[in-house]
C-alpha positions in Angstrom: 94.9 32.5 -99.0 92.3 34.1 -101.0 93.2 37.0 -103.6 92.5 40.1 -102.8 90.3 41.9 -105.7 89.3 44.9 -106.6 86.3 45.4 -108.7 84.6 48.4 -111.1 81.0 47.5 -111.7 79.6 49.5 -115.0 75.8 50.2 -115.3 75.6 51.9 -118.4 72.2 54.0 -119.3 71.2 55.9 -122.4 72.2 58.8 -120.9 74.3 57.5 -117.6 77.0 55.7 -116.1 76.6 54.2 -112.9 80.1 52.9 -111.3 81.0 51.5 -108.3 84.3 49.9 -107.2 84.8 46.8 -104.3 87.7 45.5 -102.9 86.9 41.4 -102.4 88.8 39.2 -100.5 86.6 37.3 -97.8 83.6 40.0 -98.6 83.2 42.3 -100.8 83.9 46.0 -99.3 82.6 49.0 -101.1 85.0 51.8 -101.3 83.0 54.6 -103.8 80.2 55.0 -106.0 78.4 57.3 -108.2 77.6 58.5 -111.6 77.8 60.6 -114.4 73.9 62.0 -115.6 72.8 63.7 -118.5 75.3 62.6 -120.7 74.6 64.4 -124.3 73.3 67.5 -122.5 74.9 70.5 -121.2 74.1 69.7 -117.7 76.1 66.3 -117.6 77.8 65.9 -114.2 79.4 63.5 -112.3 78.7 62.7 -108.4 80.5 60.7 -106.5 80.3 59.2 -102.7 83.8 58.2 -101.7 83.0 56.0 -98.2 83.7 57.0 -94.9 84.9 60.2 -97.1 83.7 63.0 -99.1 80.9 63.5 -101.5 81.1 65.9 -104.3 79.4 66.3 -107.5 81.1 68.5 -110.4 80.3 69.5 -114.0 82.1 68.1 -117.1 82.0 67.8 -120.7 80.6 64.7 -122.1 78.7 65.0 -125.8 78.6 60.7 -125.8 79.2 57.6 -124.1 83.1 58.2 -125.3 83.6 60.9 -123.9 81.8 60.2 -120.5 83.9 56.9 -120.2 87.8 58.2 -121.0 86.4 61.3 -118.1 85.3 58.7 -115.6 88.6 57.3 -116.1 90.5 60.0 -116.0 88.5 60.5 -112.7 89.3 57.1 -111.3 92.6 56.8 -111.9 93.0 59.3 -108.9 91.4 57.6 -106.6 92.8 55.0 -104.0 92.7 51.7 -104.9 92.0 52.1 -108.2 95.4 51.3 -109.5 94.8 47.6 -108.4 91.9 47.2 -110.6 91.4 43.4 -110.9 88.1 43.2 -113.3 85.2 45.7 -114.8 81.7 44.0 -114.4 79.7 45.7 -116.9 75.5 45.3 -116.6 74.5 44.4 -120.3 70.4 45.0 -120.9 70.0 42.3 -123.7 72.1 38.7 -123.2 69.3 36.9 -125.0 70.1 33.2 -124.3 73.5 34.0 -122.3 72.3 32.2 -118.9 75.1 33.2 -117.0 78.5 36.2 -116.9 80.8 35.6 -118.8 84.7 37.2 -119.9 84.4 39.6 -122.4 86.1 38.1 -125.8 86.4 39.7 -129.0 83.8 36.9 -130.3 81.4 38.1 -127.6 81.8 41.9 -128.2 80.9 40.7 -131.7 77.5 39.0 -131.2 76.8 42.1 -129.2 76.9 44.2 -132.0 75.1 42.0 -134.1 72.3 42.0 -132.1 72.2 45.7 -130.5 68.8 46.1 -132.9 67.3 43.9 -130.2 68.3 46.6 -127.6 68.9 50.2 -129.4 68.5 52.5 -126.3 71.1 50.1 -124.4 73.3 48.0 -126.0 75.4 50.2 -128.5 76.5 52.6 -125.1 76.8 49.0 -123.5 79.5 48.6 -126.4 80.9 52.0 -126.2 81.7 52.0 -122.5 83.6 48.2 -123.2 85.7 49.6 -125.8 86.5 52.6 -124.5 87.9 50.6 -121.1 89.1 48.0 -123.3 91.6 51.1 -125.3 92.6 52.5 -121.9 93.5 49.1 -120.3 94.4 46.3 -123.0 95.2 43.8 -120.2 92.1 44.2 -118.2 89.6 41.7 -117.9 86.2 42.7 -118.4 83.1 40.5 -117.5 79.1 41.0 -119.1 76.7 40.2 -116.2 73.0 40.2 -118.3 69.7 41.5 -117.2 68.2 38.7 -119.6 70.1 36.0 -117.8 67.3 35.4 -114.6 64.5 35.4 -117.2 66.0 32.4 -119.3 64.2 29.9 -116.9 60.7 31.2 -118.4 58.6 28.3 -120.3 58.7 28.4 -123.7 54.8 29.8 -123.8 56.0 33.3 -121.4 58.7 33.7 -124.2 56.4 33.0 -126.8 54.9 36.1 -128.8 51.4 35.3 -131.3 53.0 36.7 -134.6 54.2 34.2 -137.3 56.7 31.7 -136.2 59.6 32.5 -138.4 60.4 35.4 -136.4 60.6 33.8 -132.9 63.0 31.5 -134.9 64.7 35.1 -135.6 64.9 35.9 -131.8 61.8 38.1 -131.6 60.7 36.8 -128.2 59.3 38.4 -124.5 63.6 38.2 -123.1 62.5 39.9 -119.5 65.1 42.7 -117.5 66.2 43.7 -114.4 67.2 40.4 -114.2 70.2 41.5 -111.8 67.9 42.9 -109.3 65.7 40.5 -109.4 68.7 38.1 -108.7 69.8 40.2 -105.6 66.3 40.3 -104.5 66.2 36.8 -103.9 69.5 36.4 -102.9 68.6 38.9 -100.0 65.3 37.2 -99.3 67.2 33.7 -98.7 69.8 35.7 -96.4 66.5 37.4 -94.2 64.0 34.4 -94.7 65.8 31.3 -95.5 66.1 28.5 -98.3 62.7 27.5 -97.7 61.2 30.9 -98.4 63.2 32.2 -101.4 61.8 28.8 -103.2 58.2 29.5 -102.5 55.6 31.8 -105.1 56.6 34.8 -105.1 56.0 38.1 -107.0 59.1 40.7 -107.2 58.3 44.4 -107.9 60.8 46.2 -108.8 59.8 50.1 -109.2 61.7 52.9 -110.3 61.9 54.8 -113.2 62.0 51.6 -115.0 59.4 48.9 -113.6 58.7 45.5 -113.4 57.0 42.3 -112.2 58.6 38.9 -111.9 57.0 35.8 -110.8 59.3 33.7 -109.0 58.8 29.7 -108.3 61.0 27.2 -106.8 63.9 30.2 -107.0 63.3 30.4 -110.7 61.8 33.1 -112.9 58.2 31.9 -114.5 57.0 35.2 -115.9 57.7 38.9 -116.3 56.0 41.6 -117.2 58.8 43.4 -119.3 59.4 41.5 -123.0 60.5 42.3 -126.0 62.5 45.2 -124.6 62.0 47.5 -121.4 59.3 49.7 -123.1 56.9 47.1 -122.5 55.0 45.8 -119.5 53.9 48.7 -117.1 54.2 52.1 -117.6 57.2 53.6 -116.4 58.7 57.0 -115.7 58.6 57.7 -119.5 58.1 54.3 -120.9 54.8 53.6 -122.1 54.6 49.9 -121.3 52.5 47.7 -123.1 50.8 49.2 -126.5 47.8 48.1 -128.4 50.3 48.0 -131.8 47.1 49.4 -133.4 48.5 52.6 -132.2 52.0 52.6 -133.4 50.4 51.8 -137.1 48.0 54.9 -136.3 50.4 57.1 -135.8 53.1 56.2 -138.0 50.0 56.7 -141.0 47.7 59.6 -139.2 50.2 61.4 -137.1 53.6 60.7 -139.4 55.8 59.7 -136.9 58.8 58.1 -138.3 59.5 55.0 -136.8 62.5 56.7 -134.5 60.2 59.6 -133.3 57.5 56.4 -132.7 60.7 55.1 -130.9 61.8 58.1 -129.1 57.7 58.4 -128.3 57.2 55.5 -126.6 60.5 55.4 -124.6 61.1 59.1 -123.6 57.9 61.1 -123.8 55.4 58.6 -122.5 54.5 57.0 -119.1 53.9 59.1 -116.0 55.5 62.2 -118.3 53.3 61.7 -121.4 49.8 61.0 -118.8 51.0 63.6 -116.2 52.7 66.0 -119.0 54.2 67.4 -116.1 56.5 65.1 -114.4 58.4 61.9 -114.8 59.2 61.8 -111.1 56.5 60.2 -108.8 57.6 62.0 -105.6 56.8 65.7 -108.2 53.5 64.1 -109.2 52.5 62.8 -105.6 53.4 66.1 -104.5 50.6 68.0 -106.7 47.9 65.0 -107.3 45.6 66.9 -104.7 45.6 70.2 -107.1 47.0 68.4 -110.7 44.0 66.1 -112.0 47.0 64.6 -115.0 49.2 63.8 -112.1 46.2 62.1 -110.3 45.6 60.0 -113.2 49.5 59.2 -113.8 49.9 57.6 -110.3 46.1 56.1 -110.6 47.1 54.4 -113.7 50.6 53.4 -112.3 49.0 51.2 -109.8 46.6 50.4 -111.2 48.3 48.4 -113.5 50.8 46.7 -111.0 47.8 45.6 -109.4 46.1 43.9 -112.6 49.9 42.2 -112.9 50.0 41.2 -109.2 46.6 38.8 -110.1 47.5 37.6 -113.4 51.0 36.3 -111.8 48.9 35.0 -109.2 47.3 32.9 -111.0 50.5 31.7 -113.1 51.6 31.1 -110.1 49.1 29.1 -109.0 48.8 31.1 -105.5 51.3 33.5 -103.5 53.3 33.8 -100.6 55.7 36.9 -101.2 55.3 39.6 -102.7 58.4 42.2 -102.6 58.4 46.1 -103.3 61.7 47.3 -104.3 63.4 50.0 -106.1 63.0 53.8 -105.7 59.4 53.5 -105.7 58.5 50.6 -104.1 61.1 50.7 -101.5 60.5 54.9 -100.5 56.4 55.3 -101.2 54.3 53.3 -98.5 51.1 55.4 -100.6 51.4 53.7 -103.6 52.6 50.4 -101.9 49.1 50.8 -100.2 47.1 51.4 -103.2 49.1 48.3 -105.1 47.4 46.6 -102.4 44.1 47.8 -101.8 41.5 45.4 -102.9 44.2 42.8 -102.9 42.6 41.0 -99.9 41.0 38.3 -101.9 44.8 36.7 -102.5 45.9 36.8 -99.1 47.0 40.2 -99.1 46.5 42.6 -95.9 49.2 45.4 -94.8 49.9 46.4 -91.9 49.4 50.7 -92.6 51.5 51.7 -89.5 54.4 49.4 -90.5 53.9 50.4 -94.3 54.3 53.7 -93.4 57.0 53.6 -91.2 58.5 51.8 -94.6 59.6 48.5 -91.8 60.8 45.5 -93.5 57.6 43.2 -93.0 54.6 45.4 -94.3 52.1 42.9 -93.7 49.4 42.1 -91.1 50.1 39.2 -88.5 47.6 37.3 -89.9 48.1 37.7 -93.4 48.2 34.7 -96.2 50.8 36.6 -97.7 54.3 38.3 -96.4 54.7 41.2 -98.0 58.6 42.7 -97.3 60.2 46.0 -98.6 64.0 45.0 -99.8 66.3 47.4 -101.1 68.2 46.2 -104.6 71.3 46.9 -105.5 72.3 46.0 -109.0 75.7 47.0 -108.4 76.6 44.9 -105.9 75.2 41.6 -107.6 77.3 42.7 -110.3 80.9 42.5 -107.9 79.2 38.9 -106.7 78.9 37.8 -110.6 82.5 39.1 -111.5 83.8 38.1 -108.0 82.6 34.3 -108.9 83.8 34.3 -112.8 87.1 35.7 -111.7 87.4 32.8 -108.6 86.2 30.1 -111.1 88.4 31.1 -114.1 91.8 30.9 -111.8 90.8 27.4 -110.8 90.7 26.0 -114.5 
């Protein structure tokens, strides 16, 4: 008979913690989830969804990651189930060459410190939230599941960066994220269209506040548009995405940005926010494009830039088959899905407008070269399937 477990998943954001807690035994049941926002701020609050139950959301104090983490405990400890905690699955942004979860050790909490330059908007509240549950319960295991993981498959020339080689040697490399959605993603596409289809070329967008492209062959990650860290690639929410570095030496000199404002620039004042300077929420921007000419541009430039990615992964890919929108974008805007696509004829694409619109699974024409499906991601879960497996695997050895 097979254990039953019950397990916390941690996504920890610079200014957020995402929870959500299973109970595994055949399949994984979820019993509640939510979050605590604005962490740092005087509006942070936590919301939660309790299944089949209540949802509430309340105010609390929370200056840091600390203090965010020993409240969220404090907060789970009264809820059903919880006292049965089997394992924490924590998302970690930056694994670097980790390819798989693994337990969290002392010598693993280690390298992650040593190497939370590579990551400074993630990885030290990564840490925090690890210790803090470590100091409340000792005896709990605790497993990292990596974004960076899916992306390790990538040839050596998508890792590769053209700066002296001494400091690829040093670990300055493109690493890729939202490798656990990505992971689901595919996961999900073998479940609706079979083996045969999850291995075929396929390009994964995953748009939200954060956004990304991954070309996908023969079930393995080839290519991805995010790097170094998650500031790169598109522009994002409030990211800027890729940067002539010309700039960053212009304004550091001209402008005297320091290089944290520069940081704090490019990661939290940029993107749809620093184009629009109105909004980083494309459902506020789509909602005054036809009066806002900054808001027009944002979204314009958005897509536009998914589309140039969409045809250079093409032709790394050698072709296309899928293509996927997920994420709060890309699984809830059938308008920008539609302008991704526009003009994408020439590779196969053609969408159906009245399924796109009515958001259906299968987007695209009858006829067309390429399926084009809308799959919702959850990170969280994938997370409960990772721990689920280390914890099966570890009481077998």
């Amino acid at each position: 008979m097979q254990k039953t477990q019950y397990i916390l998943t941690v996504n920890g954001g610079s200014s957020s913690i995402k929870f959500s807690f299973y109970k595994s035994k055949a399949s994984l049941e979820q019993l509640f989830y939510g979050a605590i926002e604005n962490i740092g701020t005087s509006k942070a609050i936590l919301h939660f969804t309790i299944i089949a139950g209540e949802q509430k959301s309340s105010s609390i104090a929370a200056a840091d990651h600390d203090e965010a983490a020993n409240q969220l405990i404090d907060w789970l400890e009264k809820q059903e189930g919880f006292a049965s905690i089997t394992s924490i699955g924590h998302r970690i942004v930056q694994g670097m060459q980790h390819t798989k979860p693994e337990m969290i050790t002392p010598a693993l909490l280690s390298e992650l410190k040593k190497i939370s330059a590579f990551d400074p908007e993630h990885l030290p509240e990564e840490i925090k939230l690890i210790e803090v549950f470590s100091k409340r319960y000792p005896l709990l295991q605790q497993v990292a599941c990596f974004d960076t993981s899916f992306h390790t498959t990538m040839p050596a020339v998508a890792k590769m960066l053209s700066i002296p080689r001494k400091y690829f040697n040093k670990g300055i490399q493109r690493y890729g994220f939202h490798g656990l959605s990505y992971a689901y993603l595919m996961q999900e596409l073998e479940n609706l269209a079979g083996t045969e289809a999850a291995q075929k070329k396929i390009i994964l967008a995953h748009l939200g506040s954060g956004a990304s492209l991954a070309a996908v062959k023969d079930g393995k990650s080839i290519d991805t548009t995010m790097g170094f860290t998650p500031a790169s690639g598109l522009p994002m929410s409030t990211r800027s995405g890729d940067l002539d570095p010309g700039v960053a030496w212009y304004l550091m000199q001209f402008e005297k940005l320091s290089p944290a404002a520069f940081n704090h620039l490019i990661n939290h004042e940029s993107g749809l926010l620093g184009v629009s300077e109105t909004s980083s929420d494309m459902r506020e921007l789509m909602a005054i494009e036809n009066t806002d000419s900054r808001a027009a541009e944002a979204i314009e430039l958005f897509c536009y830039q998914i589309k140039k990615w969409v045809g250079a992964f093409a032709a790394v890919l050698c072709g296309l088959d899928i293509l996927v929108f997920s994420g709060g974008i890309g699984e809830h805007s059938p308008e920008i899905r539609s302008e991704v696509c526009d003009c994408l004829e020439f590779l196969g694409i053609e969408l159906d407008e009245i399924k796109n619109m009515n958001n259906e699974a299968v987007i695209s024409t009858a006829t067309s070269r390429v399926i084009v499906r809308v799959i919702a991601t959850n990170e969280e879960l994938i997370i409960a399937r990772l721990v689920s497996v280390v914890l099966n695997n570890s009481t077998k050895k």
